[in-house]
C-alpha atoms as a printed R data frame, in Angstrom:
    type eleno elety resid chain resno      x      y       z
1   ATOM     1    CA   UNK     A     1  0.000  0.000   0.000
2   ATOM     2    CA   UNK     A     2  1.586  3.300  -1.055
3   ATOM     3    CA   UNK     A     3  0.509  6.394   1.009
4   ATOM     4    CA   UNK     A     4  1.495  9.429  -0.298
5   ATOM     5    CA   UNK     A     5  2.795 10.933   2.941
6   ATOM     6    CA   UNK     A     6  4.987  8.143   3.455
7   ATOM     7    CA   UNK     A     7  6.078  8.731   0.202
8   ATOM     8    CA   UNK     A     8  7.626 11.560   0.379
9   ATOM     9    CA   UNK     A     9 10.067 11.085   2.791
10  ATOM    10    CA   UNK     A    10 11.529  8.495   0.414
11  ATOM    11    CA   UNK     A    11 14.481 10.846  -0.620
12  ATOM    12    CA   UNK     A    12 16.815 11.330   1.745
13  ATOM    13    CA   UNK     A    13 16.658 14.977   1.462
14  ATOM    14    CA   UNK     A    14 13.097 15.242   2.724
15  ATOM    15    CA   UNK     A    15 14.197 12.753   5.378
16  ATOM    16    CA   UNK     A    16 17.103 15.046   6.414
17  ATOM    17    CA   UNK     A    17 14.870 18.544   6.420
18  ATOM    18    CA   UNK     A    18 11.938 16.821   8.242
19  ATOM    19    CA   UNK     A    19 14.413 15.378  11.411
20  ATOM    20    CA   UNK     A    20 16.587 19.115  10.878
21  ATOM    21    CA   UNK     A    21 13.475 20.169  12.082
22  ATOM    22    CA   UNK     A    22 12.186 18.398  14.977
23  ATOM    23    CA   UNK     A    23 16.184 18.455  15.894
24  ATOM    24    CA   UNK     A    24 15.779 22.338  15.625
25  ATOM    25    CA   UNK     A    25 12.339 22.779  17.845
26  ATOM    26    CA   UNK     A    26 13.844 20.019  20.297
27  ATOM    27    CA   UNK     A    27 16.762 22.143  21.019
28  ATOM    28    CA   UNK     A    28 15.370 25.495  21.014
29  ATOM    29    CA   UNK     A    29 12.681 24.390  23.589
30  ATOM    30    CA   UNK     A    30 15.304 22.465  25.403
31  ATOM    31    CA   UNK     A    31 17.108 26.147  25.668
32  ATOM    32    CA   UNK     A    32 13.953 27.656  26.978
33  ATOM    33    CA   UNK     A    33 12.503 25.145  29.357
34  ATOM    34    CA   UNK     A    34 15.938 24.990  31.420
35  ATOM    35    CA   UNK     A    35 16.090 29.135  30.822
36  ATOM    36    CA   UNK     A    36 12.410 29.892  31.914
37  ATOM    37    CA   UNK     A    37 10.661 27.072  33.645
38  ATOM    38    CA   UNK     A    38 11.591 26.676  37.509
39  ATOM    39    CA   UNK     A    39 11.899 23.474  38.852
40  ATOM    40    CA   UNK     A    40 12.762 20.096  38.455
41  ATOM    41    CA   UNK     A    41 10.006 20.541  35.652
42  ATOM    42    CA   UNK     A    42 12.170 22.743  34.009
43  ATOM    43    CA   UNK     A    43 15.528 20.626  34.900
44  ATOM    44    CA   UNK     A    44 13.734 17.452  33.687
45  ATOM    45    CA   UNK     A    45 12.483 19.031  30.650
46  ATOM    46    CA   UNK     A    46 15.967 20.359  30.004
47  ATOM    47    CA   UNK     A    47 17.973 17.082  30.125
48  ATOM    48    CA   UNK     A    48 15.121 15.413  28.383
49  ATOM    49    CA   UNK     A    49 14.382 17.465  25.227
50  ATOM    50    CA   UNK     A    50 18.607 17.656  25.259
51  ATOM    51    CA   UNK     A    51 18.892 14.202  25.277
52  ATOM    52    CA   UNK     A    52 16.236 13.994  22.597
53  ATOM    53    CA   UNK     A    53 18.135 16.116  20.456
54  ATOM    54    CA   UNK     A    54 21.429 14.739  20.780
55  ATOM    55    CA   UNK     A    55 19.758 10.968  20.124
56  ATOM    56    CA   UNK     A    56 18.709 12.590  16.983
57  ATOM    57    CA   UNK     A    57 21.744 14.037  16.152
58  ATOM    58    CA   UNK     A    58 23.841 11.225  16.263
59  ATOM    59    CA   UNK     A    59 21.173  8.596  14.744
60  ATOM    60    CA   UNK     A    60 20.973 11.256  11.490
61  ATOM    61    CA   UNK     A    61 24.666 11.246  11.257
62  ATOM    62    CA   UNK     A    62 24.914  7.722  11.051
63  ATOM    63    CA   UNK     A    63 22.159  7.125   8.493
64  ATOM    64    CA   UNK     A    64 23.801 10.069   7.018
65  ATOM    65    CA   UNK     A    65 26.809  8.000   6.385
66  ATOM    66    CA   UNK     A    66 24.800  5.423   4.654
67  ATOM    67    CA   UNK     A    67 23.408  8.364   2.054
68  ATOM    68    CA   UNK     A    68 27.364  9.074   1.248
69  ATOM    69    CA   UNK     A    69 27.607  6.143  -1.067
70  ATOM    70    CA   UNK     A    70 24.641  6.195  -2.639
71  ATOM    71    CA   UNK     A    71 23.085  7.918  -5.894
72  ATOM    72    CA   UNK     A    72 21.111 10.119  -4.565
73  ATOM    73    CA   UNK     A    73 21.675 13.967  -5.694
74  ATOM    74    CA   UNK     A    74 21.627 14.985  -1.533
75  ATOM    75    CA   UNK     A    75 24.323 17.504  -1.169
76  ATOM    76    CA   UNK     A    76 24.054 18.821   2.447
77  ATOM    77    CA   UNK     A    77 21.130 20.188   4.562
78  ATOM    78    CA   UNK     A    78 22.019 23.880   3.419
79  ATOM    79    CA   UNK     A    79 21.683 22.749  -0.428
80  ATOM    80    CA   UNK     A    80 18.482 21.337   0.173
81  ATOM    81    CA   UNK     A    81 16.986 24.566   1.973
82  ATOM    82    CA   UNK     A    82 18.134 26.811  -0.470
83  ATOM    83    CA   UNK     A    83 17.629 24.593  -3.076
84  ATOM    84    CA   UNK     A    84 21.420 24.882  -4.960
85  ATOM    85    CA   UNK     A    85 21.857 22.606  -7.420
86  ATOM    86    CA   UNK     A    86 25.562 21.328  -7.175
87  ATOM    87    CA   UNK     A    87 24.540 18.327  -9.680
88  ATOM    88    CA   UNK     A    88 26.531 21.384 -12.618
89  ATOM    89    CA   UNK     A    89 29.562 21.548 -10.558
90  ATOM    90    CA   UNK     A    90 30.246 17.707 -11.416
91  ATOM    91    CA   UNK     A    91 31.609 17.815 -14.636
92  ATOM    92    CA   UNK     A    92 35.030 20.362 -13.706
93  ATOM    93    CA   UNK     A    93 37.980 18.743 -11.822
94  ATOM    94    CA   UNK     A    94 38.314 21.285  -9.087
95  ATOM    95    CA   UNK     A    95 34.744 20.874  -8.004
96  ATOM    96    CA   UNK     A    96 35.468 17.211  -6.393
97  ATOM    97    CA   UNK     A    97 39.199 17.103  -5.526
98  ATOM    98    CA   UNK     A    98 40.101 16.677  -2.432
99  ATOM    99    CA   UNK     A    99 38.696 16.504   0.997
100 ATOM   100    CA   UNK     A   100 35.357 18.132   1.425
101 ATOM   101    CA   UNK     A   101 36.499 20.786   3.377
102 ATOM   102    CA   UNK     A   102 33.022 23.179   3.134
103 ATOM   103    CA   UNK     A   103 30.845 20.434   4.308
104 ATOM   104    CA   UNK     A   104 33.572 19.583   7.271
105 ATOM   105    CA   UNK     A   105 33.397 23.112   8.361
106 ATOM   106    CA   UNK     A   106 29.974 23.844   8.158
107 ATOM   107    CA   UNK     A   107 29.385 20.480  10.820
108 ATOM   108    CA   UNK     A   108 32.107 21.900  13.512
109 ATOM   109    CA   UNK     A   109 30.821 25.398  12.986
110 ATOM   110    CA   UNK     A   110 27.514 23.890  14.362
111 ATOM   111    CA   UNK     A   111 28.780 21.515  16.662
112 ATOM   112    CA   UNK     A   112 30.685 24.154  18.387
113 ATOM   113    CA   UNK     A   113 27.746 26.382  18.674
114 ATOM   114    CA   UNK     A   114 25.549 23.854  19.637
115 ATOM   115    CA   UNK     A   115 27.831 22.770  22.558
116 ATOM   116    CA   UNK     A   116 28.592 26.212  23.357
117 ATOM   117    CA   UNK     A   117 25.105 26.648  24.014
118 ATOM   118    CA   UNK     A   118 24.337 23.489  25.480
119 ATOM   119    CA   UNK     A   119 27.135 23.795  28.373
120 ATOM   120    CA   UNK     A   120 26.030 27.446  28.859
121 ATOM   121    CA   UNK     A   121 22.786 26.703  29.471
122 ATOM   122    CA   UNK     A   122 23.364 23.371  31.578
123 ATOM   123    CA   UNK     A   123 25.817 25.296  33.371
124 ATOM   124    CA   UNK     A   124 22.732 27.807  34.426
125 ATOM   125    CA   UNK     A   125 20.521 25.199  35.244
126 ATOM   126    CA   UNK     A   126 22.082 22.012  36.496
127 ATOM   127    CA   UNK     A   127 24.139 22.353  39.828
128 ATOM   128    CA   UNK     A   128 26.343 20.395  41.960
129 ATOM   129    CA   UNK     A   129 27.918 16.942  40.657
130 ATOM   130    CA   UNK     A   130 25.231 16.717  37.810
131 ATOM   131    CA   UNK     A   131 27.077 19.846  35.929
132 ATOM   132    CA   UNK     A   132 30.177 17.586  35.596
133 ATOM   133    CA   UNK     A   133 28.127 14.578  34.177
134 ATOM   134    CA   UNK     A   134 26.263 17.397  31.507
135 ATOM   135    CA   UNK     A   135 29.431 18.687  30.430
136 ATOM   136    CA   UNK     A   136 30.964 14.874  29.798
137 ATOM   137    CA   UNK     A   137 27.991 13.764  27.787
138 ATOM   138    CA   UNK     A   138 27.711 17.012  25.806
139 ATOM   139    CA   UNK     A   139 31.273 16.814  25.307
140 ATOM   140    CA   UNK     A   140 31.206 12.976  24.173
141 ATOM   141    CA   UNK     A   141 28.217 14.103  22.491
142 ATOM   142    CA   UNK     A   142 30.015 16.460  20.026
143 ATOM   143    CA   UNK     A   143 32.908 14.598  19.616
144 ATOM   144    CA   UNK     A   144 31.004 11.602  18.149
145 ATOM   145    CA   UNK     A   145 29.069 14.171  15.882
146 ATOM   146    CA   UNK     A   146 32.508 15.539  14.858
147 ATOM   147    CA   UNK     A   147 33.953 11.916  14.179
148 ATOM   148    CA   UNK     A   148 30.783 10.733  12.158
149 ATOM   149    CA   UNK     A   149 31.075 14.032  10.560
150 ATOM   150    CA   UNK     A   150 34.838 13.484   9.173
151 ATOM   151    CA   UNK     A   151 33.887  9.850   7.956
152 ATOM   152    CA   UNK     A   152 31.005 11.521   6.116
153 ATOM   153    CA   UNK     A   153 33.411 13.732   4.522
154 ATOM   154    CA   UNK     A   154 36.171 11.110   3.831
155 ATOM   155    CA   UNK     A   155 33.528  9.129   2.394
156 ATOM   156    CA   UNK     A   156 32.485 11.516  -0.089
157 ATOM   157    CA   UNK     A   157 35.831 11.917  -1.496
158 ATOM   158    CA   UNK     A   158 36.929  8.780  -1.704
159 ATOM   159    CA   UNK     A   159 34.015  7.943  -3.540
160 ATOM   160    CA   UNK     A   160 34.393 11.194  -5.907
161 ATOM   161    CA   UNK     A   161 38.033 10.139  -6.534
162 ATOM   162    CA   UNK     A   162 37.158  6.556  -7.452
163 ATOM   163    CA   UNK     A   163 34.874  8.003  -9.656
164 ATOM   164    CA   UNK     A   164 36.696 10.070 -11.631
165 ATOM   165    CA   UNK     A   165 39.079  7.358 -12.034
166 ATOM   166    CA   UNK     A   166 36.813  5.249 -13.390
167 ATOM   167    CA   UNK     A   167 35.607  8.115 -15.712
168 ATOM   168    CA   UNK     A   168 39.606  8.539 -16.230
169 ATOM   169    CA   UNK     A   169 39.771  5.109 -17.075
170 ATOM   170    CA   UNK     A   170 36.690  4.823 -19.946
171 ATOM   171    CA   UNK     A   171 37.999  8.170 -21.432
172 ATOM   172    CA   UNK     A   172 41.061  6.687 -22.362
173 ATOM   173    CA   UNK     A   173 39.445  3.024 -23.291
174 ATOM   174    CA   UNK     A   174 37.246  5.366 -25.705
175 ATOM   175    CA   UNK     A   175 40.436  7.011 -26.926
176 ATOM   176    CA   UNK     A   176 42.650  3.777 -27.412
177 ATOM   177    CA   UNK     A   177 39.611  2.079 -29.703
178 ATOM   178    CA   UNK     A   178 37.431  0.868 -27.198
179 ATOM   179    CA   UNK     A   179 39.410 -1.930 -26.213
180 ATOM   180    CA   UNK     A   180 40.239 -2.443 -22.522
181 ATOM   181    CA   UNK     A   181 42.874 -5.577 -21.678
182 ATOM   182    CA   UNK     A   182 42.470 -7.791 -18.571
């Protein structure tokens, strides 16, 4: 049975805007609860709706590895919002060399902000030897986001070099007759 809401979240773009998003409102309300709401209502919704997020962070950036090798024309979160198609940039050798340095950046920029953020705030709302605990798992928290990050990026370009070796490789088939020797 094929529902068309279920549908759309097929491509892994959709997928990656649609959990952006509850990531996003998570966070922010995370921010606010431990900010505005007294209590250990406020403290419980704090740690919760961070723990949320960062369960969501780290699942998406290990079924964003997954997306690395594949087909699909998914270029980033920031592509897919502003809708930039980098499918053009394919065909020119400086597009793909090397390591993907932008997309590398982009995830520490936010994973420093985010953690900035996320150890000011715990350390305005959690007290005593809890504090210590927040600051280790936000820490570990961000460094496993950083690591998944780099393999994301590694994995792009190793599977942009192998392909233009392989489209190295039939170019010069096509120019030696179209004969290839094994």
């Amino acid at each position: 049975m094929k529902l068309a809401h279920v549908q759309l979240f097929e491509d892994f773009g959709t997928r990656s805007l649609a959990v952006h998003a509850v990531m996003v409102l998570a966070f922010v309300n995370a921010v606010l609860a431990g900010l505005f709401i007294q209590g250990e209502i406020g403290l419980i919704s704090f740690v919760a709706l961070l723990n949320f997020t960062a369960g969501l962070w780290v699942s998406h950036s290990i079924h964003s590895l997954g997306n690395v090798s594949s087909d699909d024309e998914y270029d980033g979160i920031l592509n897919e919002l502003l809708d930039r198609d980098t499918s053009t940039d394919t065909d020119t050798d400086t597009s793909g060399s090397g390591f993907d340095t932008g997309r590398f950046g982009r995830l520490l920029a936010l994973i420093a902000a985010v953690t900035a953020v996320s150890l000011l705030t715990s350390a305005q709302v959690l007290e005593g030897a809890v504090l210590p605990i927040a600051i280790v798992a936000v820490g570990a928290i961000a460094v496993v986001t950083a690591i998944i990050g780099f393999l994301i990026a590694v994995g792009a370009s190793y599977d942009e070099s192998q392909q233009r070796w392989a489209d190295r490789i039939d170019a010069n088939a096509e120019a030696d007759g179209g004969e290839i020797d094994n």
